[in-house]
C-alpha positions as CSV (number, residue, x, y, z in Angstrom):
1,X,84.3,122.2,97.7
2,X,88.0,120.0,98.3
3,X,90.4,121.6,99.6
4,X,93.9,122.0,98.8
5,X,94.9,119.7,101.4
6,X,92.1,116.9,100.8
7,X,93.5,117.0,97.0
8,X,97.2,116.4,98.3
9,X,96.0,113.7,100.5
10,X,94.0,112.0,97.8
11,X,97.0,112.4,95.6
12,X,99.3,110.7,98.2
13,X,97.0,108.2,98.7
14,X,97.1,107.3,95.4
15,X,100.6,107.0,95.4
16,X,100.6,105.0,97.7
17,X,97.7,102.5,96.6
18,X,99.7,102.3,93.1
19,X,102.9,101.5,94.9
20,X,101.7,98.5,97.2
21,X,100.1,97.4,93.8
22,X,102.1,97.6,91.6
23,X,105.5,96.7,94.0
24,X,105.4,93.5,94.6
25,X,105.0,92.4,90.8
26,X,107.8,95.0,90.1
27,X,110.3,93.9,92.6
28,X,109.7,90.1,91.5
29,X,110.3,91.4,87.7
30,X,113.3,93.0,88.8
31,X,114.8,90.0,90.2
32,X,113.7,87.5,87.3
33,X,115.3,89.9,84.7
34,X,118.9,89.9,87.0
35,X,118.8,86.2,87.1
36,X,117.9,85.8,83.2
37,X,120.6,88.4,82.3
38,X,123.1,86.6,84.9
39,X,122.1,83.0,83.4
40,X,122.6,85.3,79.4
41,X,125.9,86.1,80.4
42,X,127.0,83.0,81.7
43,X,126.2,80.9,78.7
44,X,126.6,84.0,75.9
45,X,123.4,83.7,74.6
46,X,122.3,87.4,73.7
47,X,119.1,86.6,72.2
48,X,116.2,89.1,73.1
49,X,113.4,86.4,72.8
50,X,115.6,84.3,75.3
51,X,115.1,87.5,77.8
52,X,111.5,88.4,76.9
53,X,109.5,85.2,77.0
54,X,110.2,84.0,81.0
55,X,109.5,87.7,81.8
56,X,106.2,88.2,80.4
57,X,105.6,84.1,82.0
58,X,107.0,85.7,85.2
59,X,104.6,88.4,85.1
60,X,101.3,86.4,84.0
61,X,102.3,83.7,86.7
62,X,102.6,86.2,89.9
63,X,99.4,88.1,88.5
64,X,97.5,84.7,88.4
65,X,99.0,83.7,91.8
66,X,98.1,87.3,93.5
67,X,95.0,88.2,91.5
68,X,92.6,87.6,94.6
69,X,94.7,89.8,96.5
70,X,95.3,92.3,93.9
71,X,91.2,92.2,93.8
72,X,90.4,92.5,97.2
73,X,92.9,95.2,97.7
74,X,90.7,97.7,95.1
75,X,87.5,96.6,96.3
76,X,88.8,97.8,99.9
């Protein structure tokens, strides 16, 4: 039988796991989205593909680039 305190540390836990995931890939997101929207701004161009496009190639670029460490991470 868990108790309450095994199910709050599992939960933390969690957290945590989810958050040195899912962080790194965020942060990098973060900072190609600020740089796209400074470089939209700078030449006026306001089209949404022009912002959607390099993110997703952002994203699919540092997933294939940390993919072994993303993998060994979960199987630890």
């Amino acid at each position: 039988m868990m108790q309450s305190q095994d199910a709050i540390d599992l939960g933390r836990d969690a957290l945590l796991f989810a958050f040195q995931l899912g962080g790194p890939i965020l942060l990098v997101v973060l900072g190609g989205s600020l740089l796209i929207g400074l470089l939209q701004s700078m030449t006026q161009l306001q089209d949404s593909a022009l912002s959607f496009i390099p993110k997703i190639a952002v994203v699919l670029v540092i997933l294939a680039l940390g993919l072994p460490w993303l993998g060994s991470s979960m199987v630890y």
